[in-house]
C-alpha positions in Angstrom: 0.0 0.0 0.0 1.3 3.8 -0.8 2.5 5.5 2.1 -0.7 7.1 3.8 1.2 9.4 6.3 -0.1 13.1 5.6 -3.5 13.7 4.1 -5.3 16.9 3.6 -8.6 17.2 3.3 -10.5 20.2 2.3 -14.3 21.5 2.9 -16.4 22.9 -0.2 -18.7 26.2 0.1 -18.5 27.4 -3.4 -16.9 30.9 -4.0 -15.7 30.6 0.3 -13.7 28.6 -1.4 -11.2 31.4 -2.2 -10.5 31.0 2.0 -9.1 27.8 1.4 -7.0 29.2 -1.6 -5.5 31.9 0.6 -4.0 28.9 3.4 -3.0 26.9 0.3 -0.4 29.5 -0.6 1.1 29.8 2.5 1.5 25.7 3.1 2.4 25.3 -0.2 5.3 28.1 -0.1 6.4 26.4 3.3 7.1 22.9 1.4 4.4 21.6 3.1 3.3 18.5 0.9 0.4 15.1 1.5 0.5 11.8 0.6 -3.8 12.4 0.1 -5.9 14.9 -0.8 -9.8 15.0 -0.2 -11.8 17.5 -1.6 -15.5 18.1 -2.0 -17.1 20.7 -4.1 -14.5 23.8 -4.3 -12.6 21.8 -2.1 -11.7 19.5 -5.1 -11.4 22.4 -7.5 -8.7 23.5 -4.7 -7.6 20.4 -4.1 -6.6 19.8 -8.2 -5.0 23.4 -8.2 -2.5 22.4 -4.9 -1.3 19.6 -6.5 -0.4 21.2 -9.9 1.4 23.4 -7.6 -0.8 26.5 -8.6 -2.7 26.5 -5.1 -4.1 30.4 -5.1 -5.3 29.6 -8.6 -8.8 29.3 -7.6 -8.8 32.8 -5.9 -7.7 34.4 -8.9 -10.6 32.9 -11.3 -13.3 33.7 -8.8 -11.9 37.0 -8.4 -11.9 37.9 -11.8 -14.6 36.0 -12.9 -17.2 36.3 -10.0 -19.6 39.5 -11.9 -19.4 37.7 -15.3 -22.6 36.9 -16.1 -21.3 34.0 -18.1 -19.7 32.3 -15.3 -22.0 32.4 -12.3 -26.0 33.1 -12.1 -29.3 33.1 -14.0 -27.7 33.2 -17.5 -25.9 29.6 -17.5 -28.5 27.9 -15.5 -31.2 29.2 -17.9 -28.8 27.5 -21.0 -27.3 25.2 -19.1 -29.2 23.8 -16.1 -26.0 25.3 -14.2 -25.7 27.9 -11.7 -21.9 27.5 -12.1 -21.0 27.4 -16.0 -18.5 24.4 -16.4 -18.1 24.6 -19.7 -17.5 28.3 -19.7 -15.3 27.0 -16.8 -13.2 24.7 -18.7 -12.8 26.9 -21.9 -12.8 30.5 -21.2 -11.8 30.5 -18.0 -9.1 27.9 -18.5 -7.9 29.7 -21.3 -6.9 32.5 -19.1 -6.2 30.4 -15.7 -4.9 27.2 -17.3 -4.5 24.4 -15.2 -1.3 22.7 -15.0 -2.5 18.6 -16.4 1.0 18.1 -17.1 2.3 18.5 -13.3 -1.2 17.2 -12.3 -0.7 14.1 -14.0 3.3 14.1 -12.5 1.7 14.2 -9.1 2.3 11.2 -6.9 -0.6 12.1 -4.2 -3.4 10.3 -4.0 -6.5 12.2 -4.9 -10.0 12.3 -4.5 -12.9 14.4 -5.0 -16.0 13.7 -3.1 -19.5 13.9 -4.7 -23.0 12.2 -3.7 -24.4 9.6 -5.9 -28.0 10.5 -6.6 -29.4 7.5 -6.3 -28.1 5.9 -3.2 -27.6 9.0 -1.1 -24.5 7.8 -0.2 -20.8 9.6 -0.5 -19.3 8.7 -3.9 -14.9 8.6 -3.5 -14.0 9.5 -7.0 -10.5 8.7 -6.9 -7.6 9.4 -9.6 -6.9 6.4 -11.6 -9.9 4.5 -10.5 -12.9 6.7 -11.9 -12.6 7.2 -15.9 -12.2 11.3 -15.9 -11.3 13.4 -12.7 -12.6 16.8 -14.8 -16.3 15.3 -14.5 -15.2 14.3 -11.4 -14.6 17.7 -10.3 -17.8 18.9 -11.8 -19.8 16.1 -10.3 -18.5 16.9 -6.7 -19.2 20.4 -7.2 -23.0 20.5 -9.0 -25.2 22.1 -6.7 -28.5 20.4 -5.9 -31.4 22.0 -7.8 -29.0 24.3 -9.1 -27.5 22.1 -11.9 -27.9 18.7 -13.4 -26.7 15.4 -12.2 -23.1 14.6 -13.9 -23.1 11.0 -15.2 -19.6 9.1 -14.6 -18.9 5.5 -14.9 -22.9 4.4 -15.5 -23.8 6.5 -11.8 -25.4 10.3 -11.6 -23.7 12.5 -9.2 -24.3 15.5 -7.4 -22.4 17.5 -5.0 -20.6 16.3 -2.4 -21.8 18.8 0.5 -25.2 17.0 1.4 -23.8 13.5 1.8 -20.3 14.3 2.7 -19.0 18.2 3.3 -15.7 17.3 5.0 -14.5 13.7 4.6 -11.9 13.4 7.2 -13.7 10.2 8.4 -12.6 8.6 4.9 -9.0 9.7 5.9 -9.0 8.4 9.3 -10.4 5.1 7.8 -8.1 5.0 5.2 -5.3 4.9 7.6 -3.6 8.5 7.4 -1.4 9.5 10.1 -1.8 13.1 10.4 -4.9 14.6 9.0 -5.0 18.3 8.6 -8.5 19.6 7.6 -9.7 23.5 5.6 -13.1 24.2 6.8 -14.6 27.1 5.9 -17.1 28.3 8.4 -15.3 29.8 11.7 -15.4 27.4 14.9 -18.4 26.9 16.7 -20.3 27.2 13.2 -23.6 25.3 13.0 -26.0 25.2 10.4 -29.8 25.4 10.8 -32.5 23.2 9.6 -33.5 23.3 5.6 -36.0 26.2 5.3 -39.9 25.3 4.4 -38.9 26.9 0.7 -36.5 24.6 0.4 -37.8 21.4 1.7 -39.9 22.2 -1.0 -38.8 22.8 -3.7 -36.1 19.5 -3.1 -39.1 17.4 -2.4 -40.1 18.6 -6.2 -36.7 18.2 -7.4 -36.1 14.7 -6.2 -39.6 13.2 -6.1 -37.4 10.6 -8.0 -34.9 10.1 -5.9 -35.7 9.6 -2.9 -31.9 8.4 -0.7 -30.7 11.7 -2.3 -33.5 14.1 -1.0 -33.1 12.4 2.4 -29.7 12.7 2.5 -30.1 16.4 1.8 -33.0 16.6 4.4 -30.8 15.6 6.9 -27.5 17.2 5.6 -27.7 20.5 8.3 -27.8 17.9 11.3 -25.2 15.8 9.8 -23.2 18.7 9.1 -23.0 19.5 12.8 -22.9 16.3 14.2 -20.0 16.1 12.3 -18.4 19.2 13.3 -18.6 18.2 17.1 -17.1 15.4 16.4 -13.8 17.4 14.5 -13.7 19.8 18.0 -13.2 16.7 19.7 -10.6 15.1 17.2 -9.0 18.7 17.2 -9.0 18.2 21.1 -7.3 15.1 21.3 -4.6 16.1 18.6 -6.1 13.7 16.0 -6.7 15.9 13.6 -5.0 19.7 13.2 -7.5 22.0 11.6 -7.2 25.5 9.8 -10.8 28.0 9.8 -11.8 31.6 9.4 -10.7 33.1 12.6 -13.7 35.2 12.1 -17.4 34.6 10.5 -17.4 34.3 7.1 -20.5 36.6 5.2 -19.5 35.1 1.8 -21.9 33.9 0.2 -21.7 30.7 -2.2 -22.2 32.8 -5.2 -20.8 36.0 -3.9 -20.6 39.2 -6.5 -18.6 41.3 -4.2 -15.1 41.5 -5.2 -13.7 43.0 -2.0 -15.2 40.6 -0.1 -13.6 37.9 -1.5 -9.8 39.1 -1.4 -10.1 40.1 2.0 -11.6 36.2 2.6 -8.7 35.1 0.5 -6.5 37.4 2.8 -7.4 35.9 5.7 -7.1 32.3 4.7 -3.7 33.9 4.4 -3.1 35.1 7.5 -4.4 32.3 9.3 -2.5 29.8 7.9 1.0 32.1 8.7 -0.3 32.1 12.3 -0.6 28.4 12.3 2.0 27.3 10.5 4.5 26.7 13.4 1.8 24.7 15.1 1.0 23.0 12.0 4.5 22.0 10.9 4.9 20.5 14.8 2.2 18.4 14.5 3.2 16.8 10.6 6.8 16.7 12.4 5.4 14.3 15.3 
């Protein structure tokens, strides 16, 4: 078996994303490196960019891309059935932002992007080398439910990996990693409230079909914190080492504001620097 020693494991959130892309600069410019990667939703668009050693890549599309109508809002999921545009995504924007494939594919590290599979409900671990294509991969982990259509890989739909699976550091510590150094998102203490009536609603209409997938997602906000008790304890007991907005994040998922977004970036940033001496004791141990 590969060595499973360090694994890092990143939480999704959309365009908080850019968070995640701000701590990834400063751990990759410290020569900080994982045997594993686990990402779900913009955590596996983040996850792709650390290992092609581009890790603020993400920052710098959502920044620049983030009031293009083309990229985000009504206009692609009116054509596309999208709220994210992944083809825009994957021509345009790569055009501009390209994405390293040759030092992804270079990459020894173990990678997976998490995504739900529609009709079981159950976390889907689409792992490079064993699923056909990790770009549908990467767009199945990150299709928002009733804001974009199922992704079909390997004969199974997928949709994102947030309802089913939002930080899979349980995967990690069941795959045998060592040290396990988690990205959330959300500062500590976070907790997420029940699905509104509106949208109990309208997923009960979206998933009528489906219904493993629209209990998963019923149940996602009380799975969400049962899990995120759990990682305080973990953290606790110096299982896992985790880095999170030192503050509250009022980012939104599909965020417009520009400012807001560097200065979310910018703290990823600082937090990881005020870490990192903690975090390199604990990968050192």
């Amino acid at each position: 078996m590969e060595d499973r020693l360090h694994c890092l494991v990143l939480e999704g959130g959309a365009l908080r994303g850019v968070y995640t892309a701000g701590v990834q600069g400063v751990l990759h410019g410290a020569g900080i490196r994982f045997d594993g990667l686990f990402g779900t939703s913009a955590g596996a668009m983040n996850g792709i960019n650390y290992l092609t050693d581009q890790p603020e890549r993400s920052f710098y599309i959502d920044y620049h891309y983030a009031r293009d109508k083309n990229f985000m809002g009504l206009r692609p999921l009116v054509k596309e059935k999208q709220i994210f545009s992944f083809r825009y995504m994957f021509s345009t924007v790569n055009a501009q932002f390209p994405l390293d494939l040759n030092a992804f594919d270079a990459c020894s590290t173990r990678f997976v992007a998490v995504a739900t599979d529609l009709d079981s409900g159950e976390p889907a671990y689409l792992e490079r080398g064993v699923c056909s294509d990790m770009m549908l991969a990467l767009q199945a982990s990150g299709s928002m439910p009733m804001l974009s259509t199922p992704v079909s890989l390997d004969g199974r739909r997928y949709l994102d990996g947030g309802p089913s699976m939002p930080v899979a550091y349980q995967k990690a510590l069941e795959d045998g990693y060592q040290k396990i150094v988690l990205v959330l998102t959300r500062h500590k203490g976070y907790r997420k409230r029940p699905l509104s009536r509106l949208t109990q609603v309208a997923a009960r209409r979206s998933f009528q079909n489906s219904k493993p997938f629209l209990q998963t997602m019923e149940h996602s906000p009380l799975h969400y914190n049962t899990m995120m008790d759990e990682i305080d304890r973990l953290e606790a007991d110096g299982r896992l080492f985790v880095l999170r907005p030192s503050q509250p994040v009022t980012v939104s998922r599909t965020e417009k504001n520009v400012k807001k977004l560097e200065d979310l970036f910018l703290l990823g940033r600082e937090d990881a620097k005020a870490n990192l001496a903690a975090l390199q004791a604990y990968l050192s141990h």
